[in-house]
C-alpha positions in Angstrom: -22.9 23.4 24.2 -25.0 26.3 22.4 -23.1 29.3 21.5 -24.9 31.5 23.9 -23.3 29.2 26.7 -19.8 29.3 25.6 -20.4 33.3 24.7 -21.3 33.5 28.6 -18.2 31.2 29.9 -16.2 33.8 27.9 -17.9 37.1 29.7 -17.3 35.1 32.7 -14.0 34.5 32.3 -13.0 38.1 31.0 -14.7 39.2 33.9 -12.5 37.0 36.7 -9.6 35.4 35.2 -9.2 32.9 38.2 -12.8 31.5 37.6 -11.0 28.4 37.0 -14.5 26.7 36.7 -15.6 28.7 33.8 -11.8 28.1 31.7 -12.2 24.4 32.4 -15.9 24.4 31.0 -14.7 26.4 28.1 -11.5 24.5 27.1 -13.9 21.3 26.6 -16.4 23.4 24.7 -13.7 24.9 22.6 -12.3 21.5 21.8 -15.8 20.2 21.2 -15.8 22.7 18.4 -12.4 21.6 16.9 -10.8 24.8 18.0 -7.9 22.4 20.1 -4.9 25.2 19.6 -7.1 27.4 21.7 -8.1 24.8 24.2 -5.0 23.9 24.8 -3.6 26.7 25.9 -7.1 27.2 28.5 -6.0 23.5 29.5 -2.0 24.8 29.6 -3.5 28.1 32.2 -4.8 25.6 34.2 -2.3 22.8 34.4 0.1 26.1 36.0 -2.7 26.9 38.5 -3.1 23.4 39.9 0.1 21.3 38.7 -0.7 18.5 40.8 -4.0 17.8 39.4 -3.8 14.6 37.3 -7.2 16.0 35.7 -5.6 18.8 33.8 -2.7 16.9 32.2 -5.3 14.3 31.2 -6.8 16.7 29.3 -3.6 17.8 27.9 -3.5 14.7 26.5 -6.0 14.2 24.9 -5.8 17.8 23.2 -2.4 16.7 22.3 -3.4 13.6 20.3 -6.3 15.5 18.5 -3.4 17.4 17.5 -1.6 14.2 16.1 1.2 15.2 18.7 1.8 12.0 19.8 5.2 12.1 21.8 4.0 15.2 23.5 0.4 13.2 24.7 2.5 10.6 25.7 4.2 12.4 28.4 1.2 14.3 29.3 -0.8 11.2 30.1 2.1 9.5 31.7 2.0 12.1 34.3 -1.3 12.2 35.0 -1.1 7.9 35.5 2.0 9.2 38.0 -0.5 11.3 39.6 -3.2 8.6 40.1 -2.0 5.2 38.7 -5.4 3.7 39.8 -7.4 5.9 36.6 -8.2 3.3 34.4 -9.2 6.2 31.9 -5.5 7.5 32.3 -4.5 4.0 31.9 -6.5 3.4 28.7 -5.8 6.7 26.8 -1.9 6.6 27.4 -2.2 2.5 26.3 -3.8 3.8 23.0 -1.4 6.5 22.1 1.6 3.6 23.0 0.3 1.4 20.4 0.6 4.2 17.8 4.1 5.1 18.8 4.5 1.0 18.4 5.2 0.8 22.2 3.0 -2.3 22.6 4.7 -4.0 25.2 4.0 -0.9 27.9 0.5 -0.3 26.2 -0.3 -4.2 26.8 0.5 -4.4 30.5 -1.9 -1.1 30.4 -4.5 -2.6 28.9 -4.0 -5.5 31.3 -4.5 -3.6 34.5 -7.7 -1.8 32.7 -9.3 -5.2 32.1 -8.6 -6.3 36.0 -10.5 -3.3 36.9 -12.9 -3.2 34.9 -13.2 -7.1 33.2 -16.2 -5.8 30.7 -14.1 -3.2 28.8 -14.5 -4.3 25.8 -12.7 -1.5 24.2 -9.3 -2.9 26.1 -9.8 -6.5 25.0 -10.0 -5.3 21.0 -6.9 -3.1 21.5 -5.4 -6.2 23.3 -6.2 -7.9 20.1 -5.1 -5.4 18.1 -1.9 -5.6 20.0 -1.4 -9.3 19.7 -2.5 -9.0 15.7 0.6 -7.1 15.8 3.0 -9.1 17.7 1.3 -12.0 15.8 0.4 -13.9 18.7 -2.8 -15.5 17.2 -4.0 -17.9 19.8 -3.9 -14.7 22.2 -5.3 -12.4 19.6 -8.6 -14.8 19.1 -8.9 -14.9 22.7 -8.9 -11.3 23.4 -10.4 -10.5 20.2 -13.4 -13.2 21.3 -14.0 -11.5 24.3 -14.5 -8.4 22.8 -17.0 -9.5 20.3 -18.7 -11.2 23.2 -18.9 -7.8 24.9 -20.2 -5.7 22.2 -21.5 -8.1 19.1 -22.4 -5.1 17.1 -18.7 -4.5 16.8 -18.2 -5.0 13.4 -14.4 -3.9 13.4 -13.8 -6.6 16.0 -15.1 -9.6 14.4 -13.3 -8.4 11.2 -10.0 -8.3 13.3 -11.2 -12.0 14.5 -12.4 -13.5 11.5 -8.7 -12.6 9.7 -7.3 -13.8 13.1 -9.4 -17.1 12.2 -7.9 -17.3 8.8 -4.4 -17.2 10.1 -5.0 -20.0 12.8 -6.7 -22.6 10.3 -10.5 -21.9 11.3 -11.7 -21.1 8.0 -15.6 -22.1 8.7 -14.9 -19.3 11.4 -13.5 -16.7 9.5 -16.2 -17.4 7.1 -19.4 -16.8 9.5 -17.5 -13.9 10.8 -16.6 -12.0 7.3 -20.7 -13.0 6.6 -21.5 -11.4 10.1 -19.4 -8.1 9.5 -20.8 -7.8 6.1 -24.6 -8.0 7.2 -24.0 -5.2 10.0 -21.8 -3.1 7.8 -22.6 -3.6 4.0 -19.7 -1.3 2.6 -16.9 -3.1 4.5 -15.2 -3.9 1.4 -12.5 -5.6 3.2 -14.7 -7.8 4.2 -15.9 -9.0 0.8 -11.8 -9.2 -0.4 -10.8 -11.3 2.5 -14.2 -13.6 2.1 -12.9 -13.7 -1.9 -9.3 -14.9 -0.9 -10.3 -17.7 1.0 -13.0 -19.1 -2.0 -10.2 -18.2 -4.1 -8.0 -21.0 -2.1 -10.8 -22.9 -1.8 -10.8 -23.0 -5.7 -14.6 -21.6 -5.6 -14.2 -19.3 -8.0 -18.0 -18.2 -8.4 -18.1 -16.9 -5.0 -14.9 -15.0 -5.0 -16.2 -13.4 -8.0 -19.4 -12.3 -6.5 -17.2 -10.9 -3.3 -14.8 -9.0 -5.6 -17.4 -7.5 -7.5 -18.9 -6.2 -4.2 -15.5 -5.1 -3.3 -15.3 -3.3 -6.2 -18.7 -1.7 -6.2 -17.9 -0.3 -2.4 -14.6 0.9 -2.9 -14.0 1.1 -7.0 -10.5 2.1 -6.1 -9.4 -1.0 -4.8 -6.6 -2.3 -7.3 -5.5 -5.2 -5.6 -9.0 -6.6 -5.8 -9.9 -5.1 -9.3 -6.5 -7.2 -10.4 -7.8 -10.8 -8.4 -11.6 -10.0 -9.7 -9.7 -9.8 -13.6 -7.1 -12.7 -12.8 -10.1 -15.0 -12.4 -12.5 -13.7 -15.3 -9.2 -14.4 -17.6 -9.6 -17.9 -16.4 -13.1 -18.1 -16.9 -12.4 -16.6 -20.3 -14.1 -13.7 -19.8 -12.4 -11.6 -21.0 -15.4 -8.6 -22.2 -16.3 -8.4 -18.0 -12.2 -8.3 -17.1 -11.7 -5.4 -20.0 -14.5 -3.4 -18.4 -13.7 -3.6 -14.7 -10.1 -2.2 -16.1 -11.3 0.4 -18.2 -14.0 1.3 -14.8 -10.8 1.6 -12.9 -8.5 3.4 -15.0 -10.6 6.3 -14.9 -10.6 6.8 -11.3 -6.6 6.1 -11.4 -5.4 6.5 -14.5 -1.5 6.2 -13.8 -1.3 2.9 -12.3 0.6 0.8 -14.9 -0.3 -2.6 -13.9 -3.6 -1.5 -15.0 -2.7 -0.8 -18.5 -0.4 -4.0 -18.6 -3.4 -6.1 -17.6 -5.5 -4.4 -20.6 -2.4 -5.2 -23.0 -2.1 -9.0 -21.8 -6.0 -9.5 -22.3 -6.0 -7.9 -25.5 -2.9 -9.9 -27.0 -4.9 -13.0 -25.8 -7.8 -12.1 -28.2 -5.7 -11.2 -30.9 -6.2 -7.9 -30.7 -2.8 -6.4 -31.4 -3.7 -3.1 -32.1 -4.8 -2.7 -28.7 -2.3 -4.6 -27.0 0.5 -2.1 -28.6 -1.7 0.9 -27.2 -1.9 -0.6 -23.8 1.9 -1.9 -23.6 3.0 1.9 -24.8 1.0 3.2 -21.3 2.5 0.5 -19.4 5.7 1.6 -20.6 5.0 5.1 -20.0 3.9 4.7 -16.8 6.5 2.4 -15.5 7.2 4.4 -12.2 4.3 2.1 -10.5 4.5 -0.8 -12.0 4.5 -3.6 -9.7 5.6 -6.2 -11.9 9.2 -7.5 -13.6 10.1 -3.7 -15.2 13.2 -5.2 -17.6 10.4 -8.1 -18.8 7.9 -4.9 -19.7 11.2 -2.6 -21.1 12.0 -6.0 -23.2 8.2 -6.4 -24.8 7.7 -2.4 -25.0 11.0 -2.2 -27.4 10.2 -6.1 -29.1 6.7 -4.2 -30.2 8.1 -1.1 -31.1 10.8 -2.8 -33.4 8.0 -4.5 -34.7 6.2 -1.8 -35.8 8.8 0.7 -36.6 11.8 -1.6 -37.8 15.0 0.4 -38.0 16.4 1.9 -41.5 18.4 -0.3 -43.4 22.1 1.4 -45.1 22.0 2.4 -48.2 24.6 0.1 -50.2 27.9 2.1 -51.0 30.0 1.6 -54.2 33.2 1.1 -53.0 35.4 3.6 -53.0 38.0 2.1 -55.4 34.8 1.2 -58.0 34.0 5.2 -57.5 37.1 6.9 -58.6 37.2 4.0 -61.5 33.9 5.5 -63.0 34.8 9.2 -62.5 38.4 8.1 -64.8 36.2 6.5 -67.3 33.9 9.5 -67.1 36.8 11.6 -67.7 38.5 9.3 -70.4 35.7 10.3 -72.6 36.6 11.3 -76.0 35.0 14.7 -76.8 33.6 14.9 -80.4 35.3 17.6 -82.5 33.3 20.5 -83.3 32.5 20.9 -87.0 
C-alpha cells in the first residue's frame, strides 16, 4: 500500500473512530510495514468491537507470532478455530505455531483435517513431514514428504527434507537424485552438498565427497563440521598443503574454535614440523572452552610439549650441613702468621 493510502486510512480514521473498515485496512498496512506493536493494538480495538468475529483474533495471531509470542498466538488462533472450526487457514496457522511450541501431536491432526479439505495443500503435506521427521516416523515422513514434492517440484526445502528422509530409510540412489535435484534448483544449499559428501564418504568415494565439501565450504565458509570432514579426508589422501589451507581459510572467520587449531597441530606434527605443531597445540590449549574433543588428552600433550621445551630447574647440590660447619672450623683453625 503507497503511503498516500495509509496517510488517508489515518485522516479517515481520526476523523470517525468507529470506521472500523478503515482500522482493519490500516492494521494490515501497518503490519505490512513491520510496524506489528502498532497493528496490534488496531487489531486489539477491533477484536473489543466485534469479539465474536473469528477474523479479528486470526489476525491477532498472526501479529502475535511476527512478534515471536508464540504461547500468546496460540490462544489467539485457537479461538478463532472455536469460532469457525471449518477455516482451514485457522486450522493451518495454529498447526504451524504447535509445531514450534513441539505440540505435534494437536498440530498433526490439524494438518490432517487441512489436507481432507483441501487434498493439494502442499504446504500441509511438508509440515506433515516435517512433523513425522520429528517423531521419526520415516515411512510416514517419505510419504507425506513425496506428496509434497509432487505438488510443488520447485520445492527445494521439501525434497531436501525427503532426500535425508531417503538416507535414513536405506534408499540411497534416492537421496542421491534428490540432494542432485535440490542442488541444481538452489546452488548455495550447502546442506545439500554436506549430506551428498556423507553418503560418498560411507560409500568410501572419497573424490566425490571432496568435491561436495569443497562446495560446502565455498557456500557457507563457516561450516566447521564440514571444513573438519573436508581435512579428515585430505589427511588421508596426504594432502596435507590443501587440509592446512582450508584451516587457516577458516580460522579467520572463527578464530576461537579450538578443534581448529588442534587439527593444524596434528597435521603439522605429521610433517615434522614441530615448531608449528607447539604453536598450534598452545591455541588449542588456550582455547580449550570449545573444544570438542578428549580435553585431559589435549591438557596431557599441551604440558608433555611444554616440559619439553621448558624443562624444569634442576637443585642446586647442597654440601651437607655437617661437611659445612667442618670447613668453617678448619677455616677458623687457621694459624695466623706473626707480624714482624
Amino acid at each position: 500500500m503507497k503511503q498516500e493510502e495509509i496517510n488517508a486510512l489515518k485522516a479517515r480514521i481520526e476523523k470517525n473512530p468507529q470506521d472500523y473498515e478503515a482500522v482493519e485496512a490500516y492494521a494490515v498496512a501497518l503490519s505490512d510495514m513491520g510496524e506489528n506493536e502498532e497493528a496490534l493494538k488496531n487489531f486489539i480495538f477491533l477484536k473489543n468491537q466485534f469479539p465474536d468475529n473469528a477474523m479479528n483474533y486470526y489476525n491477532i495471531g498472526i501479529i502475535l507470532e511476527k512478534l515471536k509470542m508464540n504461547n500468546d498466538a496460540i490462544l489467539a488462533y485457537e479461538k478463532a478455530h472455536e469460532l469457525d472450526s471449518e477455516d482451514t487457514d485457522f486450522m493451518y496457522n495454529l498447526a504451524i505455531v504447535l509445531i514450534k511450541a513441539d505440540r505435534h501431536d494437536e498440530a498433526e491432526q490439524l494438518l490432517l483435517k487441512v489436507i481432507e479439505t483441501d487434498n493439494e495443500d502442499e504446504n500441509s503435506y511438508f509440515h506433515l513431514g516435517e512433523i513425522y521427521t520429528r517423531k521419526k516416523d520415516t515411512q510416514n515422513a517419505i510419504k507425506y514428504l513425496s506428496k509434497a514434492v509432487e505438488l510443488d517440484n520447485n520445492d527445494a526445502i521439501a525434497k531436501f527434507y525427503l532426500a535425508y528422509q531417503c538416507k535414513e530409510a536405506g534408499y540411497i540412489d534416492d537421496a542421491i537424485t534428490l540432494y542432485d535435484q535440490v542442488i541444481s534448483q538452489s546452488p548455495d544449499y550447502s546442506w545439500a552438498y554436506y549430506n551428498l559428501a556423507a553418503i560418498y564418504t560411507e560409500q568410501g568415494d572419497e573424490h566425490k565427497a571432496i568435491m561436495c565439501l569443497n562446495s560446502t565450504v565455498k557456500t557457507n565458509p563457516s561450516d566447521i563440521k564440514a571444513v573438519k570432514l573436508l581435512v579428515k579426508l585430505l589427511c588421508k589422501q596426504n594432502q596435507y598443503d590443501k587440509a592446512l589451507h582450508h584451516l587457516e581459510n577458516t580460522l579467520k572467520i572463527l578464530p576461537d574454535e579450538a578443534d581448529l587449531y588442534y587439527l593444524m597441530a596434528e597435521i603439522n606434527k605429521q610433517t615434522g614440523n614441530k615448531e608449528a605443531y607447539s604453536k598450534y597445540i598452545s591455541s588449542a590449549y588456550e582455547k580449550k572452552l570449545t573444544f570438542t574433543g578428549d580435553e585431559k588428552a589435549l591438557e596431557a600433550e599441551y604440558k608433555k610439549l611444554q616440559n619439553e621445551i621448558q624443562p624444569p630447574p634442576k637443585e642446586e647440590k647442597k654440601e651437607e650441613p655437617k661437611k659445612q660447619a667442618q670447613a668453617a672450623q678448619t677455616q677458623k683453625n687457621t694459624p695466623k702468621t706473626s707480624k714482624t
